[in-house]
C-alpha positions as CSV (number, residue, x, y, z in Angstrom):
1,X,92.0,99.7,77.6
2,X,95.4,100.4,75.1
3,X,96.9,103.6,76.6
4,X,97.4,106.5,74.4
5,X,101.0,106.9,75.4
6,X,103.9,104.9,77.1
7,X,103.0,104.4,81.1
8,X,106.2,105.3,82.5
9,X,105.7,107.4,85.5
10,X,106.2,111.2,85.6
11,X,109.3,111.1,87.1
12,X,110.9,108.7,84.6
13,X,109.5,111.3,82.1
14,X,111.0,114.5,83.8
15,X,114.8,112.2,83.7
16,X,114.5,111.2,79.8
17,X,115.5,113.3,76.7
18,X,111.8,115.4,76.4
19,X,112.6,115.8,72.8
20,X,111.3,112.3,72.2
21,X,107.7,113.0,74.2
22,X,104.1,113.0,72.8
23,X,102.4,116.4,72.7
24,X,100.3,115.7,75.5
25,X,103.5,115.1,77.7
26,X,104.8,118.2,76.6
27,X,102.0,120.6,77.3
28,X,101.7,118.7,80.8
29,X,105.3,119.3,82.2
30,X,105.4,122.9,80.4
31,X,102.5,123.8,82.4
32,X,104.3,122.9,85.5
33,X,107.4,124.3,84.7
34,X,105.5,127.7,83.5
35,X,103.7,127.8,87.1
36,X,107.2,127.1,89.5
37,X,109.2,129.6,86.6
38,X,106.3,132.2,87.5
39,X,106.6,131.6,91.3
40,X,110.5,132.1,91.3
41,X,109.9,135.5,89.4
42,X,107.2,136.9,91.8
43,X,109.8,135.9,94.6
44,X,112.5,137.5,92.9
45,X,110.0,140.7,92.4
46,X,109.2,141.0,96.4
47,X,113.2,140.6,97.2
48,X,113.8,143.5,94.7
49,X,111.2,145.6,96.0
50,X,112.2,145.0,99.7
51,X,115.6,146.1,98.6
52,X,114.3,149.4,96.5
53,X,111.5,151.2,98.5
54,X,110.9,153.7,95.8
55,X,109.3,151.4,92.6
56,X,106.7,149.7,92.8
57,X,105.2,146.9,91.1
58,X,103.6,147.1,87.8
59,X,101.6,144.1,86.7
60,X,103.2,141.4,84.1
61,X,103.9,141.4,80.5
62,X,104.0,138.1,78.3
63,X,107.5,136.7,77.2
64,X,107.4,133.3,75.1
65,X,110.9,131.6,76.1
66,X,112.5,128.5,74.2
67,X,113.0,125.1,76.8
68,X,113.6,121.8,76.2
69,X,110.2,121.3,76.1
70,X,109.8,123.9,73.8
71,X,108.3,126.8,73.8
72,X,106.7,128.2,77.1
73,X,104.4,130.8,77.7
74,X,104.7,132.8,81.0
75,X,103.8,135.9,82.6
76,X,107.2,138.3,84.3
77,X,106.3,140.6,86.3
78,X,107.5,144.1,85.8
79,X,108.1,147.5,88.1
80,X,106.8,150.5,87.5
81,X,110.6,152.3,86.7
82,X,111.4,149.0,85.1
83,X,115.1,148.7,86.1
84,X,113.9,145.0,87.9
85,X,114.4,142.2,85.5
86,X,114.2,138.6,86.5
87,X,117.6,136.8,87.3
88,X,115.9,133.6,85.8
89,X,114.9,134.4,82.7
90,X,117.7,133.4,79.8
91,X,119.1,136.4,77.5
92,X,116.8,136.5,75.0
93,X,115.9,133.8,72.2
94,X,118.5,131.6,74.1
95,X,117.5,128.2,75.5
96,X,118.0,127.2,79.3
97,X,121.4,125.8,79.7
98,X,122.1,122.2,81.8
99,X,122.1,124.0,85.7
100,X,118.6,125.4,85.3
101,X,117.4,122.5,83.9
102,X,118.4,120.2,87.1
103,X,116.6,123.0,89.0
104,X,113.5,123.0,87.4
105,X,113.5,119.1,88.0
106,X,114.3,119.6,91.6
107,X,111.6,121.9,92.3
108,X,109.2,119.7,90.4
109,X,110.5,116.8,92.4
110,X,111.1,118.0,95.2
111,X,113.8,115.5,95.6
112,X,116.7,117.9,96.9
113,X,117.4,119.2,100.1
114,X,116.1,123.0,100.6
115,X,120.3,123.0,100.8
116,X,120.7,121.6,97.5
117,X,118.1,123.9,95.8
118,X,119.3,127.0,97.7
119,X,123.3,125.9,95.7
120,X,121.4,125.7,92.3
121,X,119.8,129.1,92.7
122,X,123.0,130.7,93.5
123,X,124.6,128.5,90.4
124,X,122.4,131.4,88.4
125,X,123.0,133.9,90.6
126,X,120.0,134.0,92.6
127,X,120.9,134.5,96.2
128,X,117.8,133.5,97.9
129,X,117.7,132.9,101.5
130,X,116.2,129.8,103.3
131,X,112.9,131.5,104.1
132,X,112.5,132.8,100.0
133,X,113.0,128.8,98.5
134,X,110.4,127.7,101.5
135,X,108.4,129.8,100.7
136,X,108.3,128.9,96.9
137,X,108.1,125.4,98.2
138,X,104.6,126.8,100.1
139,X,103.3,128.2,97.0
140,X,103.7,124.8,94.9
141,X,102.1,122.4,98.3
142,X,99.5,125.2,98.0
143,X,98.7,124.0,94.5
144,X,98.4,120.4,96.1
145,X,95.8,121.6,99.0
146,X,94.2,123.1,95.7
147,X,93.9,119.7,94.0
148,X,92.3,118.0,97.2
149,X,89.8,120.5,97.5
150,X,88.6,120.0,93.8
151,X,84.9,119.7,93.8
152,X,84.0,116.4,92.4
153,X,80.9,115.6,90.4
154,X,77.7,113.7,92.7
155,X,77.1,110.9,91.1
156,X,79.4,107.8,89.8
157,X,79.2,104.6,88.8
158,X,81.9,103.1,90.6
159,X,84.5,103.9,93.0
160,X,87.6,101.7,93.3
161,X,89.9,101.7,96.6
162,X,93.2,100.2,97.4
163,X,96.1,100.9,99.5
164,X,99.7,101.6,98.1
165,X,102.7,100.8,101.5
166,X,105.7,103.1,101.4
167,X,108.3,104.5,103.4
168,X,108.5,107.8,104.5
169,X,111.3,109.6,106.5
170,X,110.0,111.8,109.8
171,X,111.7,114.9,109.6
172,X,110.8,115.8,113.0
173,X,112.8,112.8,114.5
174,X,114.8,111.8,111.6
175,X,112.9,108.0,111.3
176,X,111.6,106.3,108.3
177,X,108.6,105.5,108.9
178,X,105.5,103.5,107.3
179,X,103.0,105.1,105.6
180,X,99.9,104.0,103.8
181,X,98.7,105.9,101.1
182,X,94.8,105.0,99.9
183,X,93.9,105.8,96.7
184,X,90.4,106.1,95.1
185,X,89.9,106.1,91.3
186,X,86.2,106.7,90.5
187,X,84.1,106.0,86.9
188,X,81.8,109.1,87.0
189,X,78.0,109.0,85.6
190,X,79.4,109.9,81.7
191,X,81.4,106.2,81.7
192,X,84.8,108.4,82.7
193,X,88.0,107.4,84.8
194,X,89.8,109.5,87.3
195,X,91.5,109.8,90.4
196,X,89.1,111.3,92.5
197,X,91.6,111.4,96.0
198,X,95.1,110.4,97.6
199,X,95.4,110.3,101.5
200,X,98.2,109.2,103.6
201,X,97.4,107.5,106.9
202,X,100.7,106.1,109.3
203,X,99.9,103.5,111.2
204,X,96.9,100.8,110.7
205,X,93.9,101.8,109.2
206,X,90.7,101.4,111.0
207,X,86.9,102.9,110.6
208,X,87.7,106.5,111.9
209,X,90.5,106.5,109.2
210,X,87.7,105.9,106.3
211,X,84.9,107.9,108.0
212,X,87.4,110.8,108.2
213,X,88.4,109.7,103.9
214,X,84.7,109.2,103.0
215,X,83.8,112.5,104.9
216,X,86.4,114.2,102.8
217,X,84.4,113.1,99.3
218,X,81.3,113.9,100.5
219,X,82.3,117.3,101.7
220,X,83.4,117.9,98.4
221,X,80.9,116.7,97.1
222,X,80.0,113.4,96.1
223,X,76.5,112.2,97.1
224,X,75.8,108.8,95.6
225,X,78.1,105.7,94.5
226,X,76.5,102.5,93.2
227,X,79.4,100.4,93.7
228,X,82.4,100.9,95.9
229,X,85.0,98.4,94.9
230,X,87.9,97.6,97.5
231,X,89.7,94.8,99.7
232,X,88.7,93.5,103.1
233,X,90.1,96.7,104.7
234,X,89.6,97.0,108.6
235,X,86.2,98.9,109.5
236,X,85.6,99.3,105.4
237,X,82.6,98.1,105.1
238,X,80.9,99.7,108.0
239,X,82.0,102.9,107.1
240,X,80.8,103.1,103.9
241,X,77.3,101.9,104.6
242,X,77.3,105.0,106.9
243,X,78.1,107.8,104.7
244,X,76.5,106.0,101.9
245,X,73.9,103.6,102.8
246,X,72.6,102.7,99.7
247,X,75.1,102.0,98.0
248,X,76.6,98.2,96.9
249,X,80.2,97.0,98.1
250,X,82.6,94.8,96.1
251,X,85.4,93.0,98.2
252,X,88.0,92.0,95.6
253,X,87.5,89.0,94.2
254,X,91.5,88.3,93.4
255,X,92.2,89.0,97.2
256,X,89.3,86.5,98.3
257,X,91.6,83.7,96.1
258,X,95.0,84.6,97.5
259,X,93.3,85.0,101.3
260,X,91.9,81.5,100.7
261,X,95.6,80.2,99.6
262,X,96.8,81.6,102.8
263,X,94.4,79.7,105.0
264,X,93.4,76.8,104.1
265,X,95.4,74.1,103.5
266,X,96.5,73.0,99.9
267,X,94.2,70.2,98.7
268,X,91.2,72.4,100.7
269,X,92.9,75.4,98.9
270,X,92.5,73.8,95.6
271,X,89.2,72.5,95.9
272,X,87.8,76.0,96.8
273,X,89.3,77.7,94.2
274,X,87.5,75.7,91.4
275,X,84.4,76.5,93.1
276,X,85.1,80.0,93.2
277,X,85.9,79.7,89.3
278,X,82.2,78.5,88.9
279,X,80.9,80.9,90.6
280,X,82.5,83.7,89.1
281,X,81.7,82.5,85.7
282,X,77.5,81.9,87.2
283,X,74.8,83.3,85.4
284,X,72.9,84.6,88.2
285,X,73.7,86.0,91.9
286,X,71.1,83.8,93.5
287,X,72.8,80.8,92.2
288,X,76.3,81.8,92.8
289,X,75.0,82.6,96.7
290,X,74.3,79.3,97.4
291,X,76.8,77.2,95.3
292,X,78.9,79.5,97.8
293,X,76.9,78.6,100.9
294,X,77.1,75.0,99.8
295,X,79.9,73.9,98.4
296,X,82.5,76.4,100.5
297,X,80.7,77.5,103.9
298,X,78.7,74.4,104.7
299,X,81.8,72.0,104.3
300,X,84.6,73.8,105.7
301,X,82.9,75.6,108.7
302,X,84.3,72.7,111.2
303,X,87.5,72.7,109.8
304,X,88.2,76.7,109.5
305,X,85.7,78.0,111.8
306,X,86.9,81.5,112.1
307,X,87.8,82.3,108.7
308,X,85.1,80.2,106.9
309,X,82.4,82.8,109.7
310,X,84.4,86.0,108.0
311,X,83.6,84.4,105.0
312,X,79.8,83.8,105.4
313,X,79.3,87.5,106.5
314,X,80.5,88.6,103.3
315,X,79.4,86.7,100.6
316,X,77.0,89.7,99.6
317,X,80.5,91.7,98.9
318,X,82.4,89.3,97.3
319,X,79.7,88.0,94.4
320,X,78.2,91.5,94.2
321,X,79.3,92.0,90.7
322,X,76.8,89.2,89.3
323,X,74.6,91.9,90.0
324,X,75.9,93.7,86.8
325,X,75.7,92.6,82.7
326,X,77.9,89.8,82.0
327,X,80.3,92.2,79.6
328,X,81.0,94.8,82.9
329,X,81.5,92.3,85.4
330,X,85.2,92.2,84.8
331,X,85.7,95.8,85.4
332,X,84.2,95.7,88.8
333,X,85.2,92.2,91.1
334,X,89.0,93.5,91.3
335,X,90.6,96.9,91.8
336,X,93.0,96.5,89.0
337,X,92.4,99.9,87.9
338,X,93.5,101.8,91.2
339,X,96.6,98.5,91.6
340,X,98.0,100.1,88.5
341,X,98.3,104.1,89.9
342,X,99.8,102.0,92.7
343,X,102.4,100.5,90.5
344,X,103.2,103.6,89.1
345,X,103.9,104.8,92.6
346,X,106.0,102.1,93.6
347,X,108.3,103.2,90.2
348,X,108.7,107.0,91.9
349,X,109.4,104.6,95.3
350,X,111.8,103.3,93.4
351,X,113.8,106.3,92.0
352,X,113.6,107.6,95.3
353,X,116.2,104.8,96.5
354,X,113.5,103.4,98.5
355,X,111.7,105.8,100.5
356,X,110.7,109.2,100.4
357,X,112.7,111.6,102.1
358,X,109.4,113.7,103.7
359,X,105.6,113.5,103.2
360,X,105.5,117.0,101.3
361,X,108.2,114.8,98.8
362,X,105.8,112.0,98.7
363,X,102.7,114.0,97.9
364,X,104.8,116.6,95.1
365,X,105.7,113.6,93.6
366,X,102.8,111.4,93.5
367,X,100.3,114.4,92.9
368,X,102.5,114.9,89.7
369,X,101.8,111.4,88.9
370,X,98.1,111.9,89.6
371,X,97.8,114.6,87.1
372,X,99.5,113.4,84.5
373,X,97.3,110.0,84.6
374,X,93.7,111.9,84.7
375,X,95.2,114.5,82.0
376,X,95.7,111.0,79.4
377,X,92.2,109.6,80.8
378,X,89.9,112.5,80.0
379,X,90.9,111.6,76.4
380,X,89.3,108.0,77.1
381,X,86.4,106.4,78.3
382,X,86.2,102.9,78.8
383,X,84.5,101.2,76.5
384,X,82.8,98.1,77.5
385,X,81.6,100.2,80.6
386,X,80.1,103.3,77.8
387,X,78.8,100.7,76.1
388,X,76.4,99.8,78.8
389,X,75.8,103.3,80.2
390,X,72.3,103.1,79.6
391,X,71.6,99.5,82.0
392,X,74.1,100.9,84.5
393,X,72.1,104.3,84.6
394,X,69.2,101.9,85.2
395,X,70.7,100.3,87.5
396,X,71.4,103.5,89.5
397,X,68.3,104.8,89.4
398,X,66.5,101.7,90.7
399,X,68.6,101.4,93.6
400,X,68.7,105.5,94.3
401,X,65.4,106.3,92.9
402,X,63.1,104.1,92.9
């Protein structure tokens, strides 16, 4: 699918000139910057009003202010003398000079110290203390807790799942530490792409780690999946089938090559792979099942015992896209769509000089990234998959329904 706009990450957006963005950009990082600009102005509010015991407050009014992003709509909040007027706000019809600007991307980042921000408020003469910038850091995480609670819809197609590695720093002892952060991209019942969840797990996963993720979606509530695409994860499998028994499983069919590279040896290595080209390219699932018993367990069971047995247990998982028309099939034996949020995550990795200097800096960050992908693609379906939503909806009912 050609993507509407450039895929740079939202973070290399927030750093470049926004003059040159697409409208869609635009309205995306004004809505953000409306919401922390509105935050920082009810905080302001409560310290005034601590401070003057006699006014009270007295609702909002509108003001439209001019940004580098252009204009922004935003609600001040007012006191009932109306003497309080937020620090923040420019003098009117004036733009946001440099200073503010480098604060609004820190607070969208979350990339400074609490330090850092605190000098930048002060920069504009708002002396907030420690406890008012944490607190305005509370109300954006809140936002987050917001977006994993989002009800999702009960039915879809498919529902890919990968892992993204990263490094995150341990403010309790000061460590960086490794963190895994799984990420599940689902194709609803309407043909539809979105990021349906992000979870962070430190340490190695294992099946209480994806009962306690699929738990999560169904709590939320998703009820049915017809194909949940991922790689040989520890414990994957098992849970699934028991949150969602009836459901089918894809192992990715790219990581069955390169796990077949890294144990066999090369001649063996070679000769499997061509087999696993015809059987990706086979017109039927009961054919491919026994060119792979044949031609891959059946001869190499002596000399790779252990990993040609992992192999035979999940044959089911790794051809279970032959299951699907011929024109879909390459949208479902890989998890190429969630590897590509990943990459966009390792770009924010990146930026951040390597690692991430907390988890709420990790999930700010990539929940910004998250947004901004399923904002550009509710605009887009995918096409070969609409195409055949009326055999997949078949499909589905058979195997839920029937």
């Amino acid at each position: 699918m050609r993507e509407s706009y450039s895929k740079e990450n939202i973070m290399e957006i927030i750093n470049k000139e926004y003059d040159i963005f697409s409208l869609k950009e635009k309205n995306f990082l004004s809505d953000i910057v409306s919401k922390i600009l509105e935050e920082i102005m009810y905080k302001e509010r409560e310290i005034y009003l601590s401070n003057n015991m006699f006014d009270k407050g007295n609702g909002f009014y509108d003001r439209e202010i001019q940004t580098s992003l252009g204009k922004i709509n935003i609600n001040v909040p007012r006191t009932r003398e109306g003497e309080f007027r937020p620090k923040v706000l420019p003098d009117k019809y004036t733009r946001y000079d440099a200073t503010f600007e480098e604060l609004i991307k820190s607070l969208i980042t979350s990339g400074d110290s609490q330090a850092e921000v605190i000098a930048k408020l002060r920069i504009k003469g708002l002396n907030y203390s420690e406890k008012a910038v944490e607190e305005i850091y509370e109300s954006i995480k809140i936002k987050i807790k917001d977006f994993k609670l989002t009800e999702l819809e009960d039915k879809y197609f498919f529902v890919y799942i990968d892992a993204y590695n990263t490094s995150v720093k341990d403010l309790k002892d000061g460590k960086v530490k490794q963190c895994a952060v799984y990420t599940l991209v689902g194709i609803d019942y309407n043909a539809n792409k979105k990021i349906i969840g992000f979870y962070n797990v430190f340490g190695k996963e294992n099946k209480d780690t994806w009962k306690s993720i699929f738990q999560d979606l169904i709590t939320r509530g998703l009820k049915r999946v017809l194909v949940f695409i991922c790689d040989d994860f520890s414990g994957i499998s098992d849970a699934i089938k028991t949150f969602f028994p009836d459901c089918y499983i894809q192992k990715c069919f790219v990581h069955l090559q390169r796990s077949i590279f890294r144990n066999t040896s090369k001649q063996d290595c070679k000769n499997i792979i061509e087999i696993l080209t015809q059987i990706k390219t086979s017109n039927s699932f009961e054919k491919a099942f026994n060119l792979f018993k044949e031609e891959i367990i059946y001869k190499y069971s002596d000399k790779y015992p252990d990993f040609i047995k992992s192999l035979d247990s999940k044959i089911d998982e790794y051809i279970c896209f032959l299951n699907f028309p011929k024109e879909i099939q390459k949208h479902i034996y890989t998890t190429n769509p969630v590897e590509s949020v990943n990459s966009g995550f390792e770009r924010i990795r990146y930026r951040k000089s390597g690692y991430f200097q907390s988890v709420d800096c990790l999930e700010i960050s990539f929940f910004l990234f998250i947004e901004k992908m399923n904002n550009k693609w509710k605009f887009n379906s995918i096409p070969h998959i609409k195409n055949h939503i009326y055999e997949l909806k078949q499909i589905f009912n058979l195997r839920f329904y029937s």
